[in-house]
VOBA-1610 file (N, C-alpha, C; in pm, whole numbers, padded with zeros to 5 digits, always signed):
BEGIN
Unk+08304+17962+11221Unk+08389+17877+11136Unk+08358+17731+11169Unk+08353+17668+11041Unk+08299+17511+11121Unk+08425+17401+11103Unk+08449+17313+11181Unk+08554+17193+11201Unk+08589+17166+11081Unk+08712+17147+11070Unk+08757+17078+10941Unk+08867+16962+10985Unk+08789+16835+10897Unk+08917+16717+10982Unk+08969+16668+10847Unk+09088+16629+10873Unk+09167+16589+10716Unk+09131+16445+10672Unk+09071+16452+10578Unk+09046+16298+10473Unk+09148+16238+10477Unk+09321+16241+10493Unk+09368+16161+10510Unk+09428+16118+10659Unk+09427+15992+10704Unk+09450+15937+10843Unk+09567+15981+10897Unk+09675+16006+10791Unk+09790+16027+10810Unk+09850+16161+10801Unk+09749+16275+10796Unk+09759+16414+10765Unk+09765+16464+10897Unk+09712+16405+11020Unk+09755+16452+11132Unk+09911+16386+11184Unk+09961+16410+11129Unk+10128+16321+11166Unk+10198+16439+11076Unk+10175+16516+10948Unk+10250+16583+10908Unk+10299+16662+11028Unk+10426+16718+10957Unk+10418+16858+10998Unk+10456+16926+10894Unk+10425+17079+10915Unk+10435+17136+10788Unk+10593+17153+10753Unk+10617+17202+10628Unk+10807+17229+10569Unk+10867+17295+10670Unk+10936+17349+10671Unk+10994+17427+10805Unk+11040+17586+10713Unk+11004+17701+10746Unk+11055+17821+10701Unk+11081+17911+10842Unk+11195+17985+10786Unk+11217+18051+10830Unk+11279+18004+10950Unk+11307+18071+11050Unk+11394+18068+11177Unk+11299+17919+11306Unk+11201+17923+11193Unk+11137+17790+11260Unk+11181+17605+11248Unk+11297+17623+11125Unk+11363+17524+11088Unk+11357+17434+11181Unk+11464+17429+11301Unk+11530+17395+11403Unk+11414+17303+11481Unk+11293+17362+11501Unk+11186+17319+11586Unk+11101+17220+11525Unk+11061+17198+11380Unk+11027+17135+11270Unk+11108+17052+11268Unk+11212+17021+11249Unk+11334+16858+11230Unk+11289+16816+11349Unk+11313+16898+11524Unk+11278+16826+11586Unk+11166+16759+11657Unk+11005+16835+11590Unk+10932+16723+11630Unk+10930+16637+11466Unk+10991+16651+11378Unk+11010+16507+11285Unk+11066+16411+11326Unk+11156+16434+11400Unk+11251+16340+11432Unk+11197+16263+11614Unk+11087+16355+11651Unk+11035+16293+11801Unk+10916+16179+11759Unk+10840+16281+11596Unk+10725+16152+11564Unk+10792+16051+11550Unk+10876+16045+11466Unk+10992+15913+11367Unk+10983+15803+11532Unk+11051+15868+11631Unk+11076+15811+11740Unk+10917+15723+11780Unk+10824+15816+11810Unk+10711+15750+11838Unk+10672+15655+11789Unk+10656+15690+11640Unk+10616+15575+11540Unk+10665+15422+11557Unk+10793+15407+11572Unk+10924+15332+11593Unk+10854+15254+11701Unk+10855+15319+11828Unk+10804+15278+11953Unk+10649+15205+11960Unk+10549+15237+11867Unk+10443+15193+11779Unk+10411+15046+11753Unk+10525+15069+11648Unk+10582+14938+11560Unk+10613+14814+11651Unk+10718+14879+11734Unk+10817+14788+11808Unk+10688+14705+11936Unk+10601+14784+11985Unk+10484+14725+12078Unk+10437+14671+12029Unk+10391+14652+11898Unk+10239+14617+11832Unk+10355+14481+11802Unk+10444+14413+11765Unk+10554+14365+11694Unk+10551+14231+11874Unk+10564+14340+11989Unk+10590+14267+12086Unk+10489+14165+12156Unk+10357+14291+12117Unk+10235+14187+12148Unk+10205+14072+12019Unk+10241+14085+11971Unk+10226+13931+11833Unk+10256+13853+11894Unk+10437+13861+11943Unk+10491+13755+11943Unk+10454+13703+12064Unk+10424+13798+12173Unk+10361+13717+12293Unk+10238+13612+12235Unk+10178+13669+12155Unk+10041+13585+12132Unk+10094+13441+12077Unk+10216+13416+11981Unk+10251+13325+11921Unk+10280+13256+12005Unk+10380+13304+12105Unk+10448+13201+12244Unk+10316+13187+12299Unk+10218+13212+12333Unk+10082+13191+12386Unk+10019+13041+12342Unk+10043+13105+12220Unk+09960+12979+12143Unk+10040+12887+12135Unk+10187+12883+12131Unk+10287+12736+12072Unk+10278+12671+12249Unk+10270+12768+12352Unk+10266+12678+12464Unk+10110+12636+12521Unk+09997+12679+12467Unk+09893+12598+12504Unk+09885+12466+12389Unk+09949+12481+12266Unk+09998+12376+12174Unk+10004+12254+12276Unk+10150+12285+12345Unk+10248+12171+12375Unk+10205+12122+12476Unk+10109+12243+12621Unk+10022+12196+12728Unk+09920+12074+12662Unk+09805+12066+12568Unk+09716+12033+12495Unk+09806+11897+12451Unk+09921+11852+12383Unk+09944+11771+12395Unk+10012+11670+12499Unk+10071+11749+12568Unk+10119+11704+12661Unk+10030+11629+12783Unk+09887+11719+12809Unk+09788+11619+12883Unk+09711+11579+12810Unk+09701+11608+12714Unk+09578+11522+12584Unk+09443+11516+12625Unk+09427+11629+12666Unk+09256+11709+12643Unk+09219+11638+12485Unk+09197+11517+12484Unk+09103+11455+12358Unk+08943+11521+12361Unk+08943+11511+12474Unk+08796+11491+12537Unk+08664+11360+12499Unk+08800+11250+12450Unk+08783+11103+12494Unk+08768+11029+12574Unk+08812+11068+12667Unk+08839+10966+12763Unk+08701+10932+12795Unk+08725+10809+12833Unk+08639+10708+12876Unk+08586+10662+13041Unk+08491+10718+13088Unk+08474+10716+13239Unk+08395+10568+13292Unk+08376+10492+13407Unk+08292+10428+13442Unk+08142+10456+13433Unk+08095+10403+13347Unk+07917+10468+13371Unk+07801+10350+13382Unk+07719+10397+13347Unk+07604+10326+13376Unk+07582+10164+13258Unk+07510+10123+13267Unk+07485+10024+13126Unk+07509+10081+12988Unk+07555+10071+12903Unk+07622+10089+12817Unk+07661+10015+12680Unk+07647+10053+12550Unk+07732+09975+12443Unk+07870+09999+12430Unk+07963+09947+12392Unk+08085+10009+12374Unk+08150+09965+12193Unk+08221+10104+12191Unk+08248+10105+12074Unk+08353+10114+12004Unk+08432+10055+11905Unk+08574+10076+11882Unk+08595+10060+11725Unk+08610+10231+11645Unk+08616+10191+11524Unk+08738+10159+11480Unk+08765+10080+11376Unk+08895+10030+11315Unk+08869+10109+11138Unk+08979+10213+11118Unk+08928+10288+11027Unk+09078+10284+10936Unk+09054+10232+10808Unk+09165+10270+10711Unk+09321+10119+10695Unk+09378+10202+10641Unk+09501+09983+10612Unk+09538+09957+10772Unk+09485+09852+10752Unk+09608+09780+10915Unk+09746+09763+10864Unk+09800+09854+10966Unk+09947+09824+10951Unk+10024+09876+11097Unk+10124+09856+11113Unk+10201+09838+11280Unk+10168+10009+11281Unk+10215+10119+11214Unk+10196+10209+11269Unk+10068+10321+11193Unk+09970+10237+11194Unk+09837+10336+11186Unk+09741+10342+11266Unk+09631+10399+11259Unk+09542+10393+11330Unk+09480+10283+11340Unk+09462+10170+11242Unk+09415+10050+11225Unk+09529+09987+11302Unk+09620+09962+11369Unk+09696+09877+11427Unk+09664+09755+11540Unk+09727+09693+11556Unk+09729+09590+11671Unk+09697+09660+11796Unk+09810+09738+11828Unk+09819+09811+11947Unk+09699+09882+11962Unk+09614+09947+11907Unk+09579+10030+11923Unk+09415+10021+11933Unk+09392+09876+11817Unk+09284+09831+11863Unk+09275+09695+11939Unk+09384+09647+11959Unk+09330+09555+12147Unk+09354+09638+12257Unk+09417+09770+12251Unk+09406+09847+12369Unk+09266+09879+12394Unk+09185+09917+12281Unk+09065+09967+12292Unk+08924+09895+12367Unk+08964+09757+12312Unk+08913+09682+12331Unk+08911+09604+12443Unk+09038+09610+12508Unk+09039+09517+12658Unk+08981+09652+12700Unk+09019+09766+12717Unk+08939+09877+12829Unk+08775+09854+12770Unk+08721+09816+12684Unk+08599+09829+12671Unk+08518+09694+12723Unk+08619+09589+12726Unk+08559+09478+12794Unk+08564+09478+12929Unk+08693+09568+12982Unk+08695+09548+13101Unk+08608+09597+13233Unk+08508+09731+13107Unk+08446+09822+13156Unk+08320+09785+13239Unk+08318+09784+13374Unk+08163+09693+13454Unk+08033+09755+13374Unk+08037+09844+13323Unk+07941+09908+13304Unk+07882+09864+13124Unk+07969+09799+13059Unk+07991+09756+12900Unk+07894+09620+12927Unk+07788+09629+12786Unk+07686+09530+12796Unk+07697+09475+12726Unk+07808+09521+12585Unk+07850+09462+12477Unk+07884+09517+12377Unk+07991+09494+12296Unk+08096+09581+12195Unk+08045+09550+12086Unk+08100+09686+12038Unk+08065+09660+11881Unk+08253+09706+11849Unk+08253+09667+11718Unk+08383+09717+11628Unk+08332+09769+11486Unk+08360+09854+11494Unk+08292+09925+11368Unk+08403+09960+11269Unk+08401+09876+11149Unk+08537+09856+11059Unk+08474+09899+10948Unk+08575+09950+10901Unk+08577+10037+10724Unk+08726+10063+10684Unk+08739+09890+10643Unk+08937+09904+10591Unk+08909+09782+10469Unk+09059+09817+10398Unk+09031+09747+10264Unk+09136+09612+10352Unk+09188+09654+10448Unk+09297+09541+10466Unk+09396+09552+10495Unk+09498+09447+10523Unk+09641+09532+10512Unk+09742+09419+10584Unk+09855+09468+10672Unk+09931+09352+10761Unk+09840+09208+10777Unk+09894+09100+10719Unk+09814+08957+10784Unk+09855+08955+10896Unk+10002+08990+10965Unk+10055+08986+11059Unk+09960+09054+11198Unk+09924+09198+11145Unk+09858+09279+11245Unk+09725+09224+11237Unk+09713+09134+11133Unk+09514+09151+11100Unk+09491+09006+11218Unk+09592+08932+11214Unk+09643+08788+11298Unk+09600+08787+11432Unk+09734+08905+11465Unk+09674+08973+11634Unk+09550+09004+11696Unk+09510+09047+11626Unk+09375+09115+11677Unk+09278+09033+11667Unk+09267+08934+11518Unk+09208+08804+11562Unk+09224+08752+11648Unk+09294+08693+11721Unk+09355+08614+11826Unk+09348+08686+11949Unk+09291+08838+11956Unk+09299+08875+12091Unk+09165+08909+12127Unk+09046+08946+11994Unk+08931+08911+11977Unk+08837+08798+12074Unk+08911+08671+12002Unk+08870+08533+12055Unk+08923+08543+12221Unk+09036+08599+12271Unk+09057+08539+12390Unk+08987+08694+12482Unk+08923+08802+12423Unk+08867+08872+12544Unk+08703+08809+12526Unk+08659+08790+12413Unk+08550+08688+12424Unk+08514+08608+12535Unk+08612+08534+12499Unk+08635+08367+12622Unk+08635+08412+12788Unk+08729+08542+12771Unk+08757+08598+12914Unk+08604+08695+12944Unk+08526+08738+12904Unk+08408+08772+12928Unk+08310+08765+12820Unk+08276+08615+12884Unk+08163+08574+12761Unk+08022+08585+12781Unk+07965+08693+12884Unk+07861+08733+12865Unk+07848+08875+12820Unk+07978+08975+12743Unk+07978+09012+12687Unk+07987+08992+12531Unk+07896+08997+12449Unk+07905+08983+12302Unk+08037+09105+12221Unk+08090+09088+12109Unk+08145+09168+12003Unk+08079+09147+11906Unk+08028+09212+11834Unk+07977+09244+11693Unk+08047+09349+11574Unk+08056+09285+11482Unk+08093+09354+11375Unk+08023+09451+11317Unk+08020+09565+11317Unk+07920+09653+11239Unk+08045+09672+11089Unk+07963+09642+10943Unk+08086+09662+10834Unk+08038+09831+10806Unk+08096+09928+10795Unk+08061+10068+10723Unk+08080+10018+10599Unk+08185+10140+10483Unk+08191+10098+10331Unk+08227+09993+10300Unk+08352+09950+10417Unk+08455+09837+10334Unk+08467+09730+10474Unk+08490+09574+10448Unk+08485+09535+10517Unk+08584+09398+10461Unk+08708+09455+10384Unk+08776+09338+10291Unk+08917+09285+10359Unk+08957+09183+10325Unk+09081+09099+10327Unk+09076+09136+10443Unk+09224+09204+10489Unk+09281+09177+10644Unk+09180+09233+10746Unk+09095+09310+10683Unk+08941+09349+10773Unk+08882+09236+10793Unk+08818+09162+10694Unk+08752+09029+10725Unk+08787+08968+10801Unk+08940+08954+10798Unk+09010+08841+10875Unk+08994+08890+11008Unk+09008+08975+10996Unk+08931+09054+11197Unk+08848+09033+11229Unk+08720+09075+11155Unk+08594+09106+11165Unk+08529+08905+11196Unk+08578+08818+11139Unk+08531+08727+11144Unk+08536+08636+11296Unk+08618+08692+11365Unk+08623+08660+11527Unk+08536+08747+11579Unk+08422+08782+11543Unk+08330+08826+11655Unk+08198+08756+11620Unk+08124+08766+11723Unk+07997+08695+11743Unk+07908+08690+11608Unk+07932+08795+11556Unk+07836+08845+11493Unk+07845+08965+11409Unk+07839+08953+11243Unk+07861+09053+11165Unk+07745+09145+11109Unk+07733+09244+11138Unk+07638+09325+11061Unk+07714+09440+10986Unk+07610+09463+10842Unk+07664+09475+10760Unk+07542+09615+10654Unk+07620+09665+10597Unk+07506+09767+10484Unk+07440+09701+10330Unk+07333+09725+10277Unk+07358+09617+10210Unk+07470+09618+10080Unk+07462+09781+10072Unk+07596+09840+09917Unk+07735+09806+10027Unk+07773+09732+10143Unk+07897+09733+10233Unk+07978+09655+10100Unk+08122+09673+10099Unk+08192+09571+10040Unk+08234+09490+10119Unk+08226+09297+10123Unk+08276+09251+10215Unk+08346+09143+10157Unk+08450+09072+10206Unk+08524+08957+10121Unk+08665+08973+10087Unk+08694+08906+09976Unk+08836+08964+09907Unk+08930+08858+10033Unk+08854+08721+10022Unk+08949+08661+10090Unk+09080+08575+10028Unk+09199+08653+10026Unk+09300+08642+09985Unk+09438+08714+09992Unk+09496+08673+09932Unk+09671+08771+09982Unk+09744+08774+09874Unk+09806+08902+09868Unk+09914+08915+09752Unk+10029+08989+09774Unk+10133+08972+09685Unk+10248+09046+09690Unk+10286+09122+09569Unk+10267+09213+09643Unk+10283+09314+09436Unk+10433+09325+09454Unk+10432+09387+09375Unk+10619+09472+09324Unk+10587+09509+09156Unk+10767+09568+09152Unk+10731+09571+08986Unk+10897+09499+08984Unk+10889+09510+08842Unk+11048+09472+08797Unk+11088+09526+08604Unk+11200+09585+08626Unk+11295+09712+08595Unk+11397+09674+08442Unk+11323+09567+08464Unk+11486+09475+08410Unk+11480+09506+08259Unk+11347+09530+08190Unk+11337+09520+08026Unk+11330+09649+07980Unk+11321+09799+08089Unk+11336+09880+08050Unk+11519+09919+08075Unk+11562+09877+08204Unk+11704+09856+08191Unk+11818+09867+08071Unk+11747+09753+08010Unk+11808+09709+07879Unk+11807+09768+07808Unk+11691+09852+07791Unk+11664+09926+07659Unk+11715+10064+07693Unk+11766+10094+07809Unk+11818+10202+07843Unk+11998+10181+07856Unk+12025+10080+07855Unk+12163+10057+07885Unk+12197+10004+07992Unk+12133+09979+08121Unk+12142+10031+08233Unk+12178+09876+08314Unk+12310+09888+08374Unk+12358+09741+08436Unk+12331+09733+08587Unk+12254+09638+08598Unk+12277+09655+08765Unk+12352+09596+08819Unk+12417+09681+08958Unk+12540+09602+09028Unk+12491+09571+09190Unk+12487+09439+09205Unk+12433+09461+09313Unk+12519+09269+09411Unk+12566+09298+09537Unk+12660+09196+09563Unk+12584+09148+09693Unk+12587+09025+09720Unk+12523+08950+09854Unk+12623+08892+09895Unk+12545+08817+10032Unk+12647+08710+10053Unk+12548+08620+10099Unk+12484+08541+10069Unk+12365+08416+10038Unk+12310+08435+09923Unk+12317+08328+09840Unk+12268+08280+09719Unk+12079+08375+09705Unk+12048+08338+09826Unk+11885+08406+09782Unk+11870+08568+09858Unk+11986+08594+09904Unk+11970+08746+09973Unk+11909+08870+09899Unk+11934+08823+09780Unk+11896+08942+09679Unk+11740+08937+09567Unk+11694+08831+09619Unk+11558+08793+09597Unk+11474+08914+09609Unk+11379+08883+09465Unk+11267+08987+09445Unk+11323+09124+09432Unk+11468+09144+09425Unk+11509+09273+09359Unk+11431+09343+09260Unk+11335+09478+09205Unk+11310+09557+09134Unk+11395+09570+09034Unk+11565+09532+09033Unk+11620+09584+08946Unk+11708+09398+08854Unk+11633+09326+08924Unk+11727+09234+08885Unk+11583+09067+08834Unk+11653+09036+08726Unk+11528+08930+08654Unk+11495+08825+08780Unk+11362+08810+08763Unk+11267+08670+08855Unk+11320+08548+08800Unk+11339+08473+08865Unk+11364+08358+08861Unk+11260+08228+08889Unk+11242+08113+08843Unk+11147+08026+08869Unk+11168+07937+09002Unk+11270+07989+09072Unk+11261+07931+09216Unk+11227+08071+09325Unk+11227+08195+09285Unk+11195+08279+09326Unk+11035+08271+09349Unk+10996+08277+09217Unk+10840+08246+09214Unk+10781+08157+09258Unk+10857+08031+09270Unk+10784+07878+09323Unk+10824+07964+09519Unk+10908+08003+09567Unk+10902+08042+09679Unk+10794+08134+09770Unk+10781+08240+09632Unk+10672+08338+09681Unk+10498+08299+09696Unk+10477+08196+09569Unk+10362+08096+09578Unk+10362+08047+09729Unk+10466+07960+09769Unk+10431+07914+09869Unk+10420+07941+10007Unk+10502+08056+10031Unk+10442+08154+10135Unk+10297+08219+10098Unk+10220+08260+10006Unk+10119+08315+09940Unk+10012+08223+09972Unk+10055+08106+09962Unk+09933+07980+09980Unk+09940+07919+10178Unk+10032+07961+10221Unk+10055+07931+10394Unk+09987+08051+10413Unk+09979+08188+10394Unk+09922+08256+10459Unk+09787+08257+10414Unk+09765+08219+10289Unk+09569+08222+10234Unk+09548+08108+10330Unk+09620+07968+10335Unk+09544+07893+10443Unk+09536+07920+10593Unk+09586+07999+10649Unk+09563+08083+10765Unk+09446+08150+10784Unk+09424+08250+10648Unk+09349+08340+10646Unk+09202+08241+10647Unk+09214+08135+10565Unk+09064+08080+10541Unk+09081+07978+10652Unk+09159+07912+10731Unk+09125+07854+10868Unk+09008+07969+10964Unk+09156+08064+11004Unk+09072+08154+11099Unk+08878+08221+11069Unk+08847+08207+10917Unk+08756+08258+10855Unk+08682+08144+10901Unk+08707+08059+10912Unk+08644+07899+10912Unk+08606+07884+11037Unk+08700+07923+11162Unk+08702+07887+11283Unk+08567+07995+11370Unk+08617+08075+11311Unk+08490+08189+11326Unk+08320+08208+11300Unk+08361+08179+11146Unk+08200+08158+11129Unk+08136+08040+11113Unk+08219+07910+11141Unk+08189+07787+11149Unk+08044+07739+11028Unk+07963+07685+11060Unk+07891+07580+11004Unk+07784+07746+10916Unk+07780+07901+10941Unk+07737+07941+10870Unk+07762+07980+10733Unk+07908+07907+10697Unk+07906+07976+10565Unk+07899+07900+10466Unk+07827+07932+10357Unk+07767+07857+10270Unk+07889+07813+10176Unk+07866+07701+10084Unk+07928+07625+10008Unk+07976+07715+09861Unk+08072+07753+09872Unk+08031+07795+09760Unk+08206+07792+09646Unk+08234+07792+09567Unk+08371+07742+09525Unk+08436+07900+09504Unk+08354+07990+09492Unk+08441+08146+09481Unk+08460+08197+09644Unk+08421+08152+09765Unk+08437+08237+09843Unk+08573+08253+09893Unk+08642+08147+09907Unk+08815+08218+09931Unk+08887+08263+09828Unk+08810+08280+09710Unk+08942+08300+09613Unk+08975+08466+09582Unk+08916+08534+09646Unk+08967+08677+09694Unk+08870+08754+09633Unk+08735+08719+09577Unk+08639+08760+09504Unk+08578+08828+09636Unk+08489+08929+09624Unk+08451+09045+09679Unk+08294+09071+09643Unk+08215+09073+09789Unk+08105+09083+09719Unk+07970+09186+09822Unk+07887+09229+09760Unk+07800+09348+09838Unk+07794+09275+09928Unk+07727+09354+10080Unk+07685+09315+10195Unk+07568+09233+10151Unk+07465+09268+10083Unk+07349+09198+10090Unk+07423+09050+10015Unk+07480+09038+09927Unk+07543+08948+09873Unk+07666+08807+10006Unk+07672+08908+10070Unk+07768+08829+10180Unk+07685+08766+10302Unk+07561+08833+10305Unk+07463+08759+10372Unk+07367+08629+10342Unk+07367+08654+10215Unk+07336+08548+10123Unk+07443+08381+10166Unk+07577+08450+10151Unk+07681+08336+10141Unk+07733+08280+10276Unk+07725+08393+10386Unk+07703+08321+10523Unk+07833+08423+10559Unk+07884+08510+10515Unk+08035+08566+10545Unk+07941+08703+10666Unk+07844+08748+10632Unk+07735+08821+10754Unk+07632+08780+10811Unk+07587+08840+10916Unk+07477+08821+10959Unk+07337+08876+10945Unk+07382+08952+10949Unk+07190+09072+10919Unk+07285+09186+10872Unk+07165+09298+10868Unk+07186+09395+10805Unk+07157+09528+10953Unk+07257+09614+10978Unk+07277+09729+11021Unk+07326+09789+11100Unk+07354+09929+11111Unk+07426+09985+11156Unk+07450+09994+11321Unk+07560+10058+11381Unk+07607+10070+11550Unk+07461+10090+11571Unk+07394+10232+11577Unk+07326+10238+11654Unk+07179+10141+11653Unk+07146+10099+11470Unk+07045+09965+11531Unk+07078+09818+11637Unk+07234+09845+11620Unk+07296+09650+11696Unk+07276+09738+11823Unk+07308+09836+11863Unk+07329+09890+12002Unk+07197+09902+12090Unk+07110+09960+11992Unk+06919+09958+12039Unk+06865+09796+12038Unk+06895+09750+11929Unk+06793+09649+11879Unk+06849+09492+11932Unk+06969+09529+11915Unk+07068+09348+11967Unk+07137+09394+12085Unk+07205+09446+12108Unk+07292+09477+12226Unk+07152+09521+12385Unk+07091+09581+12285Unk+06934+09648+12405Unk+06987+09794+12527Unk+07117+09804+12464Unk+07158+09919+12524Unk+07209+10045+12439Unk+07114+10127+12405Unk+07112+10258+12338Unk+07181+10304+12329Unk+07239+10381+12461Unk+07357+10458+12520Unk+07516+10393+12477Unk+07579+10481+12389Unk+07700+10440+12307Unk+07851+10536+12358Unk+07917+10411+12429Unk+07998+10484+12510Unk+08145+10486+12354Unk+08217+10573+12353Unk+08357+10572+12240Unk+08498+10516+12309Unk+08520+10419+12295Unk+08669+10356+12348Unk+08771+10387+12210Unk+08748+10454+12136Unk+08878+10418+12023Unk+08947+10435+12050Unk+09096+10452+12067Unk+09186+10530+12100Unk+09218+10647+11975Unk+09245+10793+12047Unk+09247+10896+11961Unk+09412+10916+11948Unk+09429+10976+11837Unk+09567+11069+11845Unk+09591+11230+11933Unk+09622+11215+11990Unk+09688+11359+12033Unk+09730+11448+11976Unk+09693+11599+12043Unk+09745+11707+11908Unk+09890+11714+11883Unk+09948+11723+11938Unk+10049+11664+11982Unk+10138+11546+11854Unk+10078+11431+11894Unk+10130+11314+11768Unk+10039+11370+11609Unk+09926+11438+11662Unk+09886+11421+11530Unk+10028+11571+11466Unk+10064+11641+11539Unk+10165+11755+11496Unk+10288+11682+11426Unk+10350+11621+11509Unk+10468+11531+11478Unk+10451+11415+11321Unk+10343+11376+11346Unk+10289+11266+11197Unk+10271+11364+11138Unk+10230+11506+11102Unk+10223+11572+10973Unk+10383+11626+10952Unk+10453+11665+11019Unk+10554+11758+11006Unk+10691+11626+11053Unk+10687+11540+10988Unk+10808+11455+10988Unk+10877+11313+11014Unk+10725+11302+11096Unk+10743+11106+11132Unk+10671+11057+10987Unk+10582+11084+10937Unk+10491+11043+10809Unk+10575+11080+10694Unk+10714+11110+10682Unk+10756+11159+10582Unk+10895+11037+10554Unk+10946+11065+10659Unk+11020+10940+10677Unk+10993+10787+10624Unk+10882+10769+10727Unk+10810+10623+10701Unk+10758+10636+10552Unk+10698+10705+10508Unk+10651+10699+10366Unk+10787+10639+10268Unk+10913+10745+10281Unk+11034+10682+10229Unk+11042+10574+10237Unk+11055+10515+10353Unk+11117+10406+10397Unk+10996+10285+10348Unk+10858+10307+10332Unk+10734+10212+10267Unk+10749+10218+10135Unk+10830+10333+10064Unk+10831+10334+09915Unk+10951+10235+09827Unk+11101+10264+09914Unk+11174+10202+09924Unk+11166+10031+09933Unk+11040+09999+10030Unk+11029+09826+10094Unk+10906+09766+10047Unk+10873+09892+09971Unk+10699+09834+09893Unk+10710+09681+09802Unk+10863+09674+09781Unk+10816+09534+09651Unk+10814+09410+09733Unk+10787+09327+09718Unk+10790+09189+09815Unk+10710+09185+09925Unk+10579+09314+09946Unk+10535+09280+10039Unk+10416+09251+10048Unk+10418+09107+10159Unk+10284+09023+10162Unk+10170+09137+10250Unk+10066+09134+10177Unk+09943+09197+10220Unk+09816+09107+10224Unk+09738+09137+10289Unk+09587+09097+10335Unk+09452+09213+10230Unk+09492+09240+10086Unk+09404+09344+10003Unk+09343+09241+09850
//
């Protein structure tokens, strides 16, 4: 007689109907599998969840010591590098904080032969773009046989420029966008669809100008003569510091502060760059040190967990809410 095994997986778990005086013995191994099965379930159920607690606590270990696998050691001769990526604003990656932290550890480094900053932002805070100018110039001064150089990637505009223009030296792509020296304040205003909707706004201060640049309430011609003139104090900031920086190289020309925007090869032309190319040619070819050490500062898994699941949700509100009236470097 030859083996016979059942095509279905689950045909060895029957048992057969129960007849006859065999009833009694039949319920009870139904009722011992039922049990097993149960017991099955309930293990396979227990090892998951161990695996989950496994994983949520090498999570919280991982952020908690911030295994980046960044960090930055003492080494040999060296370029050092610090990209500035996306809007400057107090809490992004483009921030104040975050790139003069980068940057004093990269100057401070014995082993650093000379920095690069490698920027690709449209712009953003004059406030934050201010700082970093100003802290630029004074790690310069404080080790001035270290150079900074600008390497521009895609974008290299407004509150970028205004950065980028405190270092020694800008290099650039020639399709880079660079320029856009100027400042604005967008908003919208509500008031003529209001009307046509019915719609009254009620809204009470206590200073005559507290309620300025309201979305829901008409501009006024001392409103506007106000916003001009903060608009024109901070463009002359912006084109001092531009001035102070690239001094006697930039060419004459009557469009370059007026927020006009123009290719890299085009900005070399006008004196706003210097040559043409990328980290690793300034690092081989100008710097003379190959070897490219990474100072950026990273996010943690950790913060980067927290910014997807609830700090970024908030702040977004709270930027959507405060978006009208605000002065930018774009």
């Amino acid at each position: 007689m030859s083996d016979q095994f059942p095509t279905d997986p689950a045909a060895s778990n029957r048992v057969p109907p129960p007849a006859g005086e065999n009833w009694e013995r039949a319920a009870l191994e139904r009722i011992a599998l039922a049990a097993i099965n149960e017991q099955r379930a309930a293990r396979r159920w227990k090892i998951f969840f161990r695996f989950v607690l496994l994983g949520v606590a090498a999570l919280i270990a991982w952020g908690v010591f911030d295994f980046t696998g960044d960090k930055v050691s003492k080494t040999a001769r060296h370029t050092a590098l610090v990209d500035m990526e996306g809007e400057i604003a107090a809490n992004s990656n483009a921030s104040a904080d975050n790139i003069d932290s980068a940057l004093q550890s990269a100057f401070e480094d014995d082993g650093t032969a000379g920095v690069i900053l490698r920027i690709n932002s449209p712009g953003g805070s004059p406030v934050q773009a201010g700082i970093m100018y100003r802290e630029i110039r004074r790690l310069r001064a404080k080790y001035p046989s270290k150079p900074l150089y600008v390497v521009v990637d895609d974008m290299c505009a407004s509150g970028g420029y205004y950065v980028a223009a405190a270092a020694d030296k800008i290099y650039v792509d020639k399709a880079s966008i660079v320029g856009s020296i100027g400042v604005l304040m967008d908003g919208f205003g509500f008031t003529g669809l209001m009307d046509k909707l019915g719609i009254q706004r009620r809204i009470h201060t206590s200073g005559e100008n507290k309620g300025a640049f309201d979305p829901f309430s008409p501009e006024t011609p001392e409103m506007t003569a106000h916003a001009q003139e903060m608009l024109d104090q901070i463009h002359t900031q912006f084109i001092d510091a531009v001035k102070e920086g690239r001094g006697k190289r930039l060419k004459d020309d009557p469009q370059l502060f007026s927020g006009m925007f123009w290719t890299g090869e085009k900005s070399v032309a006008l004196g706003l760059a210097d040559g043409f190319g990328d980290a690793d040619y300034v690092a081989r070819e100008v710097i003379k040190q190959p070897d490219i050490v990474d100072y950026t500062q990273k996010e943690s898994i950790s913060e980067r967990v927290v910014r997807k699941f609830g700090a970024a949700v908030g702040s977004a509100a709270v930027h959507t809410l405060m978006v009208g009236g605000k002065m930018q470097l774009r």
